[in-house]
Each structure stands twice: as C-alpha cells, then as structure tokens.
C-alpha positions as CSV (number, residue, x, y, z in Angstrom):
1,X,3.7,-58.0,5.2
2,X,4.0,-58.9,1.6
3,X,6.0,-57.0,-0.4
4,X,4.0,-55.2,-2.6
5,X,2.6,-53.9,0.6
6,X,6.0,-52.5,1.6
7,X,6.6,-50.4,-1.3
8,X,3.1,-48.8,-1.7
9,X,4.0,-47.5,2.4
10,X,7.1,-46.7,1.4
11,X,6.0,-45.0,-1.9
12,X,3.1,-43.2,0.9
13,X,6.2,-42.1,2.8
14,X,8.3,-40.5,0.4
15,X,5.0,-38.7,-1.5
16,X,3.9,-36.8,1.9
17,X,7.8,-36.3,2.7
18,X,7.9,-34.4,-0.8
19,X,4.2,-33.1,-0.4
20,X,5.6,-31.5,3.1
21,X,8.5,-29.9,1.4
22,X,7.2,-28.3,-1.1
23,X,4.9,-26.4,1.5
24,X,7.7,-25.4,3.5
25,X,10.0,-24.4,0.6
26,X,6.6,-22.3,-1.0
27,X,6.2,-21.0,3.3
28,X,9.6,-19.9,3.5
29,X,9.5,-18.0,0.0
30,X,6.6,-16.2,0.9
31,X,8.1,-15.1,4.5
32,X,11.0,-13.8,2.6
33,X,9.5,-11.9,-0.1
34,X,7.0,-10.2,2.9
35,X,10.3,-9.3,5.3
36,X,12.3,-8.4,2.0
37,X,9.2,-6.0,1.4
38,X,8.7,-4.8,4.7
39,X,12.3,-3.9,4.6
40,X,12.0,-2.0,1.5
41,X,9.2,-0.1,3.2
42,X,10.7,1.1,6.4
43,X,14.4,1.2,6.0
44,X,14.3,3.3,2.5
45,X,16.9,5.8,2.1
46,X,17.4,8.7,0.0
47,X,17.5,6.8,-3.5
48,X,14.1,5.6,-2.3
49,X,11.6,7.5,-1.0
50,X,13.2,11.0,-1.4
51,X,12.2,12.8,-4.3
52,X,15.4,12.1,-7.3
53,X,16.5,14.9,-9.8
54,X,15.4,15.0,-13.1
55,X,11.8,14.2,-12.8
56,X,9.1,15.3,-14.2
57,X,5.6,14.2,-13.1
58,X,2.1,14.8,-14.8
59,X,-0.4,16.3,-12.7
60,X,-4.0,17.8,-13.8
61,X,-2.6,20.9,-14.9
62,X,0.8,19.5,-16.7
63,X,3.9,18.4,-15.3
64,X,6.4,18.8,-12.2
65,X,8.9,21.4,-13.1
66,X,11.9,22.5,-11.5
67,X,10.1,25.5,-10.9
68,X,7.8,23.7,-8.9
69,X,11.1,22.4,-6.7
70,X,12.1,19.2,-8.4
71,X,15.8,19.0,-8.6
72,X,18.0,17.5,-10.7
73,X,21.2,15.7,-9.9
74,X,23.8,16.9,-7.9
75,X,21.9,20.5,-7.0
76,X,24.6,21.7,-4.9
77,X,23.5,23.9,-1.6
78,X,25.0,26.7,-2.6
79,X,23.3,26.7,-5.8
80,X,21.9,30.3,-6.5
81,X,19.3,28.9,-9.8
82,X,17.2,26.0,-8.3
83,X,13.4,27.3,-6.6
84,X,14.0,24.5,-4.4
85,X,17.2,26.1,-3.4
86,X,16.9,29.6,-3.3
87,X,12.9,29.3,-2.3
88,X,14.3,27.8,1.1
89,X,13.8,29.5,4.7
90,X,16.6,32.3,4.3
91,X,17.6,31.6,8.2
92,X,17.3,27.6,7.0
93,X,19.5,28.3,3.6
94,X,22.3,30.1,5.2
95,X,22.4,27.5,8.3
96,X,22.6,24.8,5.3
97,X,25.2,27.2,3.7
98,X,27.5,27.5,7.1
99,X,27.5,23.8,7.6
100,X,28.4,22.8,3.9
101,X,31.2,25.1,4.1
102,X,32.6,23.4,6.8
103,X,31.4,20.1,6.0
104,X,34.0,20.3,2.8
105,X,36.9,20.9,5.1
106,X,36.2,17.4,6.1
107,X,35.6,15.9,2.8
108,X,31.9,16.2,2.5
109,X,29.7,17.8,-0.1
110,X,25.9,18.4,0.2
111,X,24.0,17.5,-2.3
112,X,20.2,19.0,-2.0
113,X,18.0,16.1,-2.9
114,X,14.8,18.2,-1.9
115,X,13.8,21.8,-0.5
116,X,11.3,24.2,-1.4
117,X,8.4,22.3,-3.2
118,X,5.2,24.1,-4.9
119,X,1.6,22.6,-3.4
120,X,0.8,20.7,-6.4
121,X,4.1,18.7,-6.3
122,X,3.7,17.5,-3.1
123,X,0.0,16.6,-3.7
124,X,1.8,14.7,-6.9
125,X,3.8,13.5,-4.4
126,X,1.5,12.3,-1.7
127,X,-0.7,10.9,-4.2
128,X,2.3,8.7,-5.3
129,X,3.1,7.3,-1.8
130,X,-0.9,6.3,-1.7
131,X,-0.4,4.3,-4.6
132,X,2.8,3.3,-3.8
133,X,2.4,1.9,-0.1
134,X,-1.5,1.1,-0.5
135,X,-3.3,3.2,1.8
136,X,-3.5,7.3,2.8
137,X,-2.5,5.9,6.6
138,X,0.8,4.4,5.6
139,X,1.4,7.0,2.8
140,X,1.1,9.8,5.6
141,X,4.5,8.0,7.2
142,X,6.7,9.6,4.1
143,X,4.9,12.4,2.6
144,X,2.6,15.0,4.3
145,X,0.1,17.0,2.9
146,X,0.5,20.4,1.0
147,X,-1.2,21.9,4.1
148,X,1.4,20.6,6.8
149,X,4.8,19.9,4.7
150,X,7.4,21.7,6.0
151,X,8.9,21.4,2.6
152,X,5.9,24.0,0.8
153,X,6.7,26.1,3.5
154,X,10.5,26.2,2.9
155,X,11.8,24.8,6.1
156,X,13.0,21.7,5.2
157,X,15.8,20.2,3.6
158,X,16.9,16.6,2.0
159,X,20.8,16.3,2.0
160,X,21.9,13.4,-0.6
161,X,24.5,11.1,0.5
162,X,24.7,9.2,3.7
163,X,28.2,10.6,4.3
164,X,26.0,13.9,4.3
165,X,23.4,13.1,6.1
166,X,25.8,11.5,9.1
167,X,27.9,14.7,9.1
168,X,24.9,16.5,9.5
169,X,22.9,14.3,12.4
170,X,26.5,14.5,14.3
171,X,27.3,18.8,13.6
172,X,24.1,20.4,12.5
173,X,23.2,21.3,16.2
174,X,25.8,23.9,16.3
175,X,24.1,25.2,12.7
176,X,20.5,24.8,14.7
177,X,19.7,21.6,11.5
178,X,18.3,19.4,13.1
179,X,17.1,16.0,12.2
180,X,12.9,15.4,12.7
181,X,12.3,11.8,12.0
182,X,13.6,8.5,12.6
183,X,12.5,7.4,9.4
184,X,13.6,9.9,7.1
185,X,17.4,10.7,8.3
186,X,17.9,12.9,5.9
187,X,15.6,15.1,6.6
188,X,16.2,18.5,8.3
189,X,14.7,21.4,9.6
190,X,16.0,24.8,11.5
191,X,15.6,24.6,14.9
192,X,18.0,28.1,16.1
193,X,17.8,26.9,20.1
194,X,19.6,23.4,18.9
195,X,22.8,26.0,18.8
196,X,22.6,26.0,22.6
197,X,20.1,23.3,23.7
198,X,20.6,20.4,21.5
199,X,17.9,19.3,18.6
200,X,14.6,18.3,20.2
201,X,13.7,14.4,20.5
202,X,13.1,13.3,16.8
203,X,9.6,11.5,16.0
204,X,9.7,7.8,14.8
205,X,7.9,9.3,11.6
206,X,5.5,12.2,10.3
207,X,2.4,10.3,12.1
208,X,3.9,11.3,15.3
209,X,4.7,15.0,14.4
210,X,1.8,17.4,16.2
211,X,1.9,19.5,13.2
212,X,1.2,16.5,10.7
213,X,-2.5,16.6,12.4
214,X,-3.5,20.0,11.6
C-alpha cells in the first residue's frame, strides 16, 4: 500500500473517530440537561413550587393581594394580620399554633409559606403550573383546582424551612398535622384521629388524592 494510501485511511480513521465523539459528547449533554430537568420537576422544594412572599400576580380582574392569601416573607404562624393566616381552619390554626410553640423549644421556627388562598389565586396559580410544566395533567401534580384545594377551603398549610417541615413530618401526629403528599412535604393538613392513630398513608401526589377528582 503506497503511502499516500496510508494517510488518506488514517486521515478516514481519525475524521469518524472525531465525527463519533462529537455525537456522544452532544448525547450525553442532552441526557443531562433532560435528568437535570426532570429533577427540577419532581424533587422541587418549598423555594420552588410553593407559592414565595411578596408576589403579586395579574389576573383578569387585577392583581394577587395579600388579601387574596399571598404572603410575604417570613409570615410567622402566629401572625394575627395575614388572610392566609388568620383565614385558616380555626381547629388547623391552633394545631399549627400548639406545635410552633413547642417546635421553638427545640430551635425551630415556622415560617407560613402558604394557607388560606382566595379562588382566583389559585386559578392564577393553577394556570401558572400549566404553563410552567406544559400540560393541565402534569400541572394537576402541584396545584389543584379552586374547587378541590384544600388551601381555598382553609385546611391546609405550607411550613417554610426544611428544618420545619422535618420537625413537623416527625411530631405533628400528636397535633393531628399531618403530611398528604409525597411530593409536596411541606404540605399539611388536620387530621384530629392522627393524635391517637397515626397520620393516614400519604399519596405520591394530588393525582392520587380521591378528593382531587371531584
């Protein structure tokens, strides 16, 4: 074989080794970015999907207030000003109140991230997880309708702070708070039998919830 002949294989070789490279360097960046996504999607915490203080979002009629239960920073659960405090469950805001109290003997503060919300911020709100996660049926894993949250009705709560949050999954039995779903840890509800029986088998999100269907 004549030299000439030689390089132009070799020259072959090394193009479709770099050729192949390339693809798997471009394959492997798009694995990543989908799994670094997918991530983002079902392991968000509080900062993420939770609704934040000090937002106000424009709806057909205005904007989200705090009197439609956004919260600002910090909303402590003892606060006595906030609708989405003190438009809570009574039975749900003095449990919340009885384990906060005992909570800070331990170190831990509650911080209310969400409570009480008006219809027309959770529509905002659903409407937002449509257009942030693409579709109604992936949106429904997050937010519920105004018809089903328990939030409109005042019987939910969203404690801030994983420190929270863990304090409450491992106490709020004897308070009957219990967590509801996997996927939203902070998230809590009354359930008064928990004092005695333990909280009921959480769902793995909304989806699963019987009362999500109505």
């Amino acid at each position: 074989m004549s030299h000439h002949a030689t390089s132009r294989i070799r020259y072959r070789r090394i193009l479709w080794a770099a050729v192949v490279l390339i693809a798997i360097v471009v394959a492997v960046t798009m694995m990543v970015g989908s799994l670094a996504r997918s991530l983002a999607a079902t392991s968000a915490g509080p900062a993420d999907t939770q609704p934040q203080g000090g937002m106000a979002m424009a709806t057909a009629d205005g904007a989200i207030t705090e009197a439609d239960g956004a919260m600002p920073d910090g909303v402590s659960a003892f606060d006595e000003q906030h609708p989405g405090v003190v438009n809570l469950d009574p039975d749900l805001l003095q449990a919340l109140r009885d384990a906060a109290s005992d909570a800070r003997e331990d170190g831990i503060e509650f911080v209310v991230n969400s409570g009480w919300r008006s219809p027309e911020y959770q529509e905002q709100l659903l409407r937002d997880a449509v257009a942030d996660y693409g579709s109604e049926q992936e949106a429904a894993r997050w937010v519920a309708t105004a018809e089903t949250s328990a939030h409109v009705a005042g019987g939910a709560v969203d404690i801030g702070s994983y420190d929270a949050t863990d304090w409450v999954s491992d106490h709020g039995a004897r308070y009957g708070l219990c967590p509801i779903y996997d996927n939203e840890p902070w998230h809590f509800e009354l359930h008064p039998e928990a004092i005695d029986q333990g909280c009921p088998a959480k769902y793995f999100d909304p989806t699963e919830d019987p009362r999500m269907q109505q």
